[in-house]
N, C-alpha and C positions, 0 to 999 in steps of 0.2 A: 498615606493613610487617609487625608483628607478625602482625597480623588472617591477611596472606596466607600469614606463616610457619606459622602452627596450622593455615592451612587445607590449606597442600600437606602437614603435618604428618598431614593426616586426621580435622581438631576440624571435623564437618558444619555446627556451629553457628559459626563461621565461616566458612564454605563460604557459608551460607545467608544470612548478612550480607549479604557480597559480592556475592552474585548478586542479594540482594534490590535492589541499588544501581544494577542497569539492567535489569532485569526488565522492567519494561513499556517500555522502548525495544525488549529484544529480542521484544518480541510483538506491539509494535505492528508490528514490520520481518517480522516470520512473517507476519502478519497481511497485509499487503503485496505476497506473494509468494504465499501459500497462497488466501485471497480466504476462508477457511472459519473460523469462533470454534472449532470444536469441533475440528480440527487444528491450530490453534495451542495448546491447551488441551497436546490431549497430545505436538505435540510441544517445547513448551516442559519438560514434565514430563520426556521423554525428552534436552531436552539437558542439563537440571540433572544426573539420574541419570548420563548418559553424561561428562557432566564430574567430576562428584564421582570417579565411578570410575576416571579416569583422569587424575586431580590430581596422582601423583606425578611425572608427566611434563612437566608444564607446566613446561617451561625459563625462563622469563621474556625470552625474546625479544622477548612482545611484552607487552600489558597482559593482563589475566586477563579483561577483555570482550574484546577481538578474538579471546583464545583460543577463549572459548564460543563467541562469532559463530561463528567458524570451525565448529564441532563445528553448530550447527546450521542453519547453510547448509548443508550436505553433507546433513541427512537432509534437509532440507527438498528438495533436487537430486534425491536420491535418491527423494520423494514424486512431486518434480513430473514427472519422467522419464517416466512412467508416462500420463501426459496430454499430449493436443494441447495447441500454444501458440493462444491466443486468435484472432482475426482483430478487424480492425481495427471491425470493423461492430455485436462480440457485445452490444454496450448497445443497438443500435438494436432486434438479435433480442428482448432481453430486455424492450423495449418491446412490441415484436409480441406478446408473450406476454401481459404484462400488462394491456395493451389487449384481449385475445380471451378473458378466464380472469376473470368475474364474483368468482371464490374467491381471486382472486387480487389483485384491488384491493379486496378486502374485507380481504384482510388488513394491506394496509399503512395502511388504515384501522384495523384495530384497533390495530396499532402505534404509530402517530402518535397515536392518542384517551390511549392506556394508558398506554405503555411510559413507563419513568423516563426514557429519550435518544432517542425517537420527532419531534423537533423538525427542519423541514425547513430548512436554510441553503444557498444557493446555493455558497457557498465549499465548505462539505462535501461537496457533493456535486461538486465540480471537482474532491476529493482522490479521492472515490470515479475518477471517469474518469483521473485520474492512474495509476492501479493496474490498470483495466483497461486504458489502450492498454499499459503498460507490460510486462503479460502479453500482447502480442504479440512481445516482442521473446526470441532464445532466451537460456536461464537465467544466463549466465553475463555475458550483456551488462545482464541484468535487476537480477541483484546488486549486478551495479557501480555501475549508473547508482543506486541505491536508495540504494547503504552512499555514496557521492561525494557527491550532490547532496540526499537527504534526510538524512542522518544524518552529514555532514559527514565522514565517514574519511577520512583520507588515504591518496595513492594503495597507499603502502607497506605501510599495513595492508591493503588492500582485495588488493593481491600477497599476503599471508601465506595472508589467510582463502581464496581463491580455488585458490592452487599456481601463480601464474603469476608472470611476470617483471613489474616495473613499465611498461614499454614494450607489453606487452599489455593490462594492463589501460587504460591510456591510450588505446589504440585502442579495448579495450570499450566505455568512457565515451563517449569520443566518434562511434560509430557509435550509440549508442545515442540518444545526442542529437539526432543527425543522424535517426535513424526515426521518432521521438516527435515532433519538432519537425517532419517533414514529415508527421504525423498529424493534428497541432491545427493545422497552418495550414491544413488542406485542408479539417476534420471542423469547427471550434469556432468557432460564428455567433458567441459573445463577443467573437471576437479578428480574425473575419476573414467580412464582411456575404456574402461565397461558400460560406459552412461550411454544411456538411449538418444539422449537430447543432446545437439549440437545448432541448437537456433540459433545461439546469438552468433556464430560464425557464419552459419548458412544467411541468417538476414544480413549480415554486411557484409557479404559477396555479392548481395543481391544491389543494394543502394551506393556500396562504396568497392565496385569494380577494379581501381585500380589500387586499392589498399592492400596491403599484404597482410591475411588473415591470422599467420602466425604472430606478427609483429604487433598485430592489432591483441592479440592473448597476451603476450607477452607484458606488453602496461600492466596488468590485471598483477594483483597482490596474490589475487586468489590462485590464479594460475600458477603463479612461481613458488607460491607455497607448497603449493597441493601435491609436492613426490615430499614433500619436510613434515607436516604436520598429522595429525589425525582427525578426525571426521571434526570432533567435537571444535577444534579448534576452526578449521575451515566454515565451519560453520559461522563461529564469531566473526573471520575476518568479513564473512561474506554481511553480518548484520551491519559491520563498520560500515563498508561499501553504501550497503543501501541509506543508512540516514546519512549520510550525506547529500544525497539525492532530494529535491521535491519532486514527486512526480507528476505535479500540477504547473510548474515552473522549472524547467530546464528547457535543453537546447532541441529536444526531442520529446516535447510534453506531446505536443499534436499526434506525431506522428507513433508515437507508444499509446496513446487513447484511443487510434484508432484502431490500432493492432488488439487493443482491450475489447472496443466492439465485435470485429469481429469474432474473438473467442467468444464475448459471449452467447453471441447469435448462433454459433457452434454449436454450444452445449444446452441452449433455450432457455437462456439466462435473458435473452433479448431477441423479441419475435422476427425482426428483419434489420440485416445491419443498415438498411436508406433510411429508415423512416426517424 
């Protein structure tokens, strides 16, 4: 309690404590919502500033992380406003693109040879598709479902950082559920032998040649469940999966950011995957 009294006091060096104490949870959660390192970059910088300076207000309503949440959802809402919401397909585009652009699976080769997190994991890359169907759904159902089911908030914070009543956000959650969970039963050959999508096998056939594809399914919780369970629940195991994941820190952060660019340069989320 001291640390926070010096901080609402105005002492930045416990300001910077504090903040340093969920910092990479809040940028892994930018990161999540934004799809971009180099917006998360500044607007993580942007929420520290904009909280520092407006420290003397934090009532302690709630904790002094839901506070900052709060401050950087809004700019982040305010970033994303400004962009179309995803469609359910933009991985598959961002395939199309990959597959027709020599410079461009060259590059994720040099990624994967070089880069220090260039390592390809099927799990990793089910957190990556987590984030993309998830930017189909509009921003405020996107939050919830992120801060509820990855980052465990409760509902009552998720009502503070947001401005809504508990009762909305409860419906947020769970329509969001309800979208994402009729995406991966329709899209996710892991989960369901109808699904359209089989990238994460087809990418680690591509990077890990001499892996046996099935063995490599076979680790997955989600996979062994998925002839046992029902959507709803595949679903859960699949949000387990993903927060465990940073997808800014793992062994495949490089090489899943890049794969991020180029979807987004696919869908014209991003004008040229070089620049």
């Amino acid at each position: 309690m001291e640390m926070l009294d010096r901080a609402i006091a105005g002492d930045i060096n416990a300001f910077q404590t504090l903040f340093a104490e969920f910092q990479t949870q809040l940028k892994s959660y930018l990161y999540r919502l934004l799809t971009d390192r180099n917006d998360v970059d500044d607007l993580a910088h942007d929420t520290f500033v904009r909280a520092f300076s407006g420290i003397s207000t934090f009532n302690r309503e709630s904790s002094l992380k839901t506070w900052v949440f709060k401050i950087a959802t809004n700019l982040a809402y305010d970033h994303l406003r400004k962009k179309k919401r995803w469609s359910a397909d933009a991985q598959d585009r961002g395939a199309d693109l990959a597959l027709g652009s020599d410079e461009v699976r060259k590059a994720f080769w040099v990624v994967h040879d070089n880069a220090r997190a260039g390592a390809y994991e099927m799990r990793e890359h089910i957190d990556f598709c987590f984030t993309c169907i998830s930017k189909t759904l509009p921003i405020e159902n996107q939050v919830s479902l992120i801060l509820k089911d990855i980052y465990d908030y409760p509902i009552k914070d998720i009502a503070l950082i947001l401005d809504k009543t508990e009762g909305v956000v409860k419906h947020l959650v769970g329509d969001a559920r309800g979208v994402m969970t009729d995406i991966f039963d329709h899209r996710c050959a892991l989960v369901n032998k109808n699904g359209v999508c089989d990238q994460c096998s087809h990418i680690n056939a591509v990077f890990n040649p001499k892996q046996d594809q099935q063995e490599e399914r076979m680790k997955l919780e989600l996979v062994k469940a998925s002839k046992k369970y029902n959507r709803e629940e595949l679903f859960a195991l699949r949000t387990l999966l993903v927060k465990a994941i940073d997808p800014l820190n793992s062994s495949g952060t490089d090489l899943q950011d890049e794969i991020m660019k180029c979807t987004r340069t696919a869908i014209g989320d991003k004008k040229d995957f070089f620049e």
